[in-house]
N, C-alpha and C positions, 0 to 999 in steps of 0.2 A: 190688345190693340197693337197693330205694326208698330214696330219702330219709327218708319218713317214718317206715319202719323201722325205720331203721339209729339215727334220733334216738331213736325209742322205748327199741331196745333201748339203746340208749348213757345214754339218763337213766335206764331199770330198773338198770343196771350201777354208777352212780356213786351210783343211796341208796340200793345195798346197800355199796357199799365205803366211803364215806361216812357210816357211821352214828354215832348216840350216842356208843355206848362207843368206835368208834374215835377221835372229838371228845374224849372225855373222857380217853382217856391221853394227847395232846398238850400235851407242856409246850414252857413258852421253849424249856429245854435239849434237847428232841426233836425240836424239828418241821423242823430242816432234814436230819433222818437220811432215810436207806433206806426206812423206815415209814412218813411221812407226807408228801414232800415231793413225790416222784414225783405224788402222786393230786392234792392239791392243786393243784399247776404246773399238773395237765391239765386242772383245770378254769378256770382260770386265760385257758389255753389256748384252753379253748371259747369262751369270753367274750369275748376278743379277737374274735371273727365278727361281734360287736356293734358294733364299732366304725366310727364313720364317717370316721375317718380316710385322708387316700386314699395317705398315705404311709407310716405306722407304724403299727399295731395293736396295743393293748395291753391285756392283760386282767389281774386281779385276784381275789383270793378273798379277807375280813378274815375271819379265823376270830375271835369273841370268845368274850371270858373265858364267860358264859353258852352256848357251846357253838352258838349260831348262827353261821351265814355269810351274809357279804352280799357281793355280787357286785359290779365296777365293769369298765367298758373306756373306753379315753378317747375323744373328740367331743366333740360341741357337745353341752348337758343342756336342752334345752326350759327344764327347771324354775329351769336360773340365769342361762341366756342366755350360758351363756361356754363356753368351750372348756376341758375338763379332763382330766389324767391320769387312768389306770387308777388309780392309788391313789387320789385326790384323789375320783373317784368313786366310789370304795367308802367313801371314810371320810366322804363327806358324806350317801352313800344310807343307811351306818351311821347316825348324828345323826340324818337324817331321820327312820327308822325305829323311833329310840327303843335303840337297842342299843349298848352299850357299844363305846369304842372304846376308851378306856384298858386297857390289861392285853393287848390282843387281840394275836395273830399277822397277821403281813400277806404272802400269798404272790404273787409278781411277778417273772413268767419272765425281764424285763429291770429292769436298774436305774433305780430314780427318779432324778429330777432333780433338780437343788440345791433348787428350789421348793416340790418335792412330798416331798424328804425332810427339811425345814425344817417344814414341814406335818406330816407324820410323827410326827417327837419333839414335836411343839409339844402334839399329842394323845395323846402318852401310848402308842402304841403299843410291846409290849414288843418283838418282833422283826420282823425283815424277812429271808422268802426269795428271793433271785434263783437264777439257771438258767444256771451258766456258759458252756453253748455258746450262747446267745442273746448274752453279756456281750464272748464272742471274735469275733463278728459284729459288734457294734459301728463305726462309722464312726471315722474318725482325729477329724474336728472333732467329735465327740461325746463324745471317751473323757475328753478335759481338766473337763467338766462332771460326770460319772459319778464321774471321783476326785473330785472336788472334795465331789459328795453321800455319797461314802462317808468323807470324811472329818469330814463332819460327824456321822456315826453312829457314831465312835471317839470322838469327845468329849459321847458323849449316853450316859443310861441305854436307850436298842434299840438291841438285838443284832443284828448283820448278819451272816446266812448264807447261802453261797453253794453251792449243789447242784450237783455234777456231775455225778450218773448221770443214767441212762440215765429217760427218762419214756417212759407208756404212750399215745401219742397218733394221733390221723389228723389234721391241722389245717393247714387252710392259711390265712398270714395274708400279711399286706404289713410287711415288711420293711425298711429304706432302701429306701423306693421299688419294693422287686422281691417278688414271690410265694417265701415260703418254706416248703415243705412237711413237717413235721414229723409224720415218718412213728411209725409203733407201734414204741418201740425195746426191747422185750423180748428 
């Protein structure tokens, strides 16, 4: 199928399953369930394509409390001149934007970093999803930074959840370093 296609149909796909009412029954308490986490991750997922990172790719989705989303993947941002995390750019394109970050959900196929999830709670963010077979991939010098950021999210008011199933994706992103293709796991 063309490209341009397959994009078509894939963004007709995501603002029907992505709609209002589905935004509007996502609580704190829900959003790392069966119902909302899988959709979100993948778009998450798409996002990560954005990225200019030539080692890791990471994508973001802030769901806020007003029922918008705003997108981030991390690189370099024109607009600050620096190099930022997937969350870090969603929560600054938030701000930018005018759209609440306090209260909001934060969906993030891998775990932030002590930095970005210091950032995080600093903004009032109510929860954070990760994607645990992205979190099992993890490199060994990475993993000691990753606890360390989840432990700062045990001693804060957001909630950190972690997804296991199965997400609905075609996505290939850069990994440690190597292409990893995260096929449609239905």
């Amino acid at each position: 199928m063309p490209e341009k296609v397959y994009s078509e149909t894939k963004k007709m796909r995501i603002r029907r399953e992505v709609s209002y009412h589905f935004l509007q029954r996502m609580t704190v308490e829900s959003c790392g369930t069966e119902e909302f986490a899988p959709r979100m991750l993948e778009l998450a997922l798409d996002r990560a394509a954005n990225s200019t990172d030539r080692d890791n790719q990471a994508g973001a989705v802030l769901a806020s409390p007003n029922l918008d989303l705003v997108f981030g993947w991390n690189g370099f941002h024109p607009g600050m001149g620096v190099h930022l995390s997937a969350a870090l750019s969603a929560i600054y394109d938030g701000v930018r934007s005018h759209r609440p970050v306090a209260g909001s959900i934060l969906f993030l196929p891998w775990s932030p970093d002590q930095h970005s999830a210091a950032a995080i709670i600093a903004c009032g963010v109510a929860a954070v999803i990760t994607w645990e077979p992205l979190l099992r991939l993890t490199e060994d010098s990475l993993r000691q930074e990753l606890l360390s950021a989840q432990a700062l999210f045990k001693d804060s008011d957001t909630t950190l959840h972690t997804y296991s199933g199965p997400i609905v994706s075609n996505t290939t992103i850069k990994f440690n370093s190597k292409e990893l293709i995260i096929k449609d796991a239905r």
